[in-house]
Residue, then its C-alpha position, 0 to 999 in steps of 0.5 A: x412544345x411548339x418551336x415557336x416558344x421556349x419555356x420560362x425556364x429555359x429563357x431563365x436559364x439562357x439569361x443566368x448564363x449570359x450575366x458569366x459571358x463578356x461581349x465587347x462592342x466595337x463600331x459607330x457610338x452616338x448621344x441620343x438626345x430627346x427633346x420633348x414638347x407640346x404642339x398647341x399652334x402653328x407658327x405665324x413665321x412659317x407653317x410649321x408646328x410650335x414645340x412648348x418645351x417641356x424636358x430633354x433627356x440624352x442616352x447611349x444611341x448607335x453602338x452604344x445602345x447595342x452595349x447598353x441592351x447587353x448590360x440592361x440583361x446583365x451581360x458585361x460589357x465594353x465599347x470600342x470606337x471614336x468620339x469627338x473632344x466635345x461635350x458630347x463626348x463626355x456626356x456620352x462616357x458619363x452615361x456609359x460609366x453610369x450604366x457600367x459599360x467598360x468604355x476605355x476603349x472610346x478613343x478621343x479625336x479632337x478632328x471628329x465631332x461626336x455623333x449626336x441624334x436629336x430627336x423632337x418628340x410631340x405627343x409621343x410622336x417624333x416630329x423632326x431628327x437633326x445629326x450632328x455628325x463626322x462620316x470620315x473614315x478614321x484615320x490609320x493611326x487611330x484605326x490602328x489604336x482602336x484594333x490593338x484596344x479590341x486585340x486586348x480584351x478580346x481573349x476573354x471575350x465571348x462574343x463581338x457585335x460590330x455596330x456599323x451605322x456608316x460613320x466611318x468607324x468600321x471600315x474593311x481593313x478593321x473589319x477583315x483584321x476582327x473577322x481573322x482574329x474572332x475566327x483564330x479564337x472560336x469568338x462569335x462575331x455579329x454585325x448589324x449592316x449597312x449596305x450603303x457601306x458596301x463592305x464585304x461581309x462574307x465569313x461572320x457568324x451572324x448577320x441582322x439586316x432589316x428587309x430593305x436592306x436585305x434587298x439592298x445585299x442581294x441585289x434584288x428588286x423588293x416586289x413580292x411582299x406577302x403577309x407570310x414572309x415564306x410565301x414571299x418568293x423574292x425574300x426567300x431568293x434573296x435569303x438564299x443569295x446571301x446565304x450562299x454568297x456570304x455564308x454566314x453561320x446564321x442570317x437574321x432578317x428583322x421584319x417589323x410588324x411580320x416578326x423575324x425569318x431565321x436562315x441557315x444554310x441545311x435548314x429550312x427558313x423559320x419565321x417567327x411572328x412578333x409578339x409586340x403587343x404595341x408599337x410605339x417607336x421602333x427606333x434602336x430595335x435593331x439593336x435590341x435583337x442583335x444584342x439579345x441573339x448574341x448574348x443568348x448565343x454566348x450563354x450556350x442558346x440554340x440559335x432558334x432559342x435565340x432567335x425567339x429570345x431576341x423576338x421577345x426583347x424586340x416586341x417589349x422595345x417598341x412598346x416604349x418610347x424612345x431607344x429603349x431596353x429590357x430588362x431580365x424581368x420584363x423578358x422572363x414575364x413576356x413568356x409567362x403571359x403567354 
């Protein structure tokens, strides 16, 4: 068999074990809003193209499209983080609640604005992004809350993904205090970075950074990108580095249109081609591939099997518009077609 694949069983039987795991969420959770049109002319105020309105449509974004990708594979599921006292709010749990997402972990701070990303989309194409957002660290009380909420749930979990987008729910002291007790239980913890944050990511299971950022962590310039990311002398130092220095049980580094690069310290680095057939929005990706590994890892997968599972996931994802899933179907058929 070649490494690269597994077999349509073997996926088959990774994703029935997932549907027995629990995986909880904790971390930075949005409203996505989209806001579709048409462009047929330019304004006559400002040379700026006209949107004729035709529908909007909102979903889970951030933290909460992690959560919604588990639970689209039929992977239980629970949210933790901070929401505003808004409409926004309420709309977002109302979605949650209506995808089966577990979301008393969601703590309202009527101080915080609820995180909300419109995007205005034109003719398939993404025209304009506006935040509404609160970046402020939370404050002791409600960090304290949103612990003992995860301190809860977290004996009957598997696995923890942590979605740090940098709006200030995962702060180090939340982070170091999830690191302690996922260590103390034998709990996988994953966690997507943001190296703006600069938070001390040393001693997680598994961690996702794109190629920026991956530069970003190691301190490295960016300046040897080759077609075969193993020929590619930068990316591997600075896999090395953080492999060294962080020491993670897994790093996954996420490379667009070049696919994915498995390290693990003992192990040779493993690239795995992308199988997207078409790209039309690689918006929440990242979020798919986080969610896929780890709910794969939960259900006993191999990380190379996760690897390749969660490589699949991401190729049907960005052939769809907008923050999107996939479902058990949709995957299981990526591997018969091929």
């Amino acid at each position: 068999m070649n490494s690269k694949k597994i077999s349509t069983t073997r996926a088959r039987q990774i994703l029935s074990a997932a549907g027995k795991a629990r995986v909880l969420v904790l971390g930075d959770v949005m409203l996505d809003q989209f806001i579709w049109g048409s462009v047929a002319r330019i304004s006559p105020e400002a040379p700026v193209p006209v949107l004729d309105f035709e529908r909007e449509s909102f979903m889970p974004g951030g933290a909460a499209n992690v959560a919604r990708n588990l639970v689209s594979l039929n992977v239980p599921t629970e949210i933790f983080g901070a929401i505003g006292d808004d409409d926004a709010a309420h709309l977002l749990k109302k979605l949650l609640a209506a995808q089966k997402i577990g979301c008393s972990g969601l703590l309202a701070n009527p101080a915080r604005h609820t995180s909300v990303k419109t995007r205005v989309v034109a003719h398939k194409q993404q025209v304009v992004r506006i935040d509404r957002e609160t970046r402020d660290g939370l404050d002791p009380k409600l960090a304290g809350r949103l612990l003992g909420a995860v301190k809860r749930k977290l004996p009957d979990a598997d696995a923890v993904i942590i979605g740090d987008y940098g709006k200030g729910v995962v702060t180090q002291p939340l982070l170091n205090e999830i690191k302690s007790l996922c260590r103390e239980r034998g709990v996988w913890l994953s966690l997507d970075p943001k190296p703006v944050h600069h938070l001390n990511l040393a001693g997680l299971s598994l961690i996702t950074p794109n190629r920026k950022e991956t530069f970003e962590l190691a301190d490295l310039p960016d300046e040897t990108r080759q077609a075969n990311p193993l020929a590619d002398k930068n990316l591997m130092l600075a896999a090395e580095r953080l492999l060294n220095e962080l020491r993670p049980a897994v790093l996954l580094i996420t490379l667009g249109e070049l696919g994915m690069l498995l390290c693990r310290r003992g192990h040779a680095p493993f690239h795995i081609p992308t199988v997207a057939q078409e790209v039309f929005d690689v918006s929440g990706a990242g979020d798919t591939v986080i969610a896929t590994f780890t709910l794969a890892i939960a259900a006993g997968a191999s990380p190379m099997e996760a690897a390749i599972l969660a490589n699949h996931a991401a190729g049907i994802v960005v052939g769809k518009l907008g923050t999107a899933t996939t479902s058990p179907e949709e995957l299981l058929k990526s591997f018969t077609n091929r």
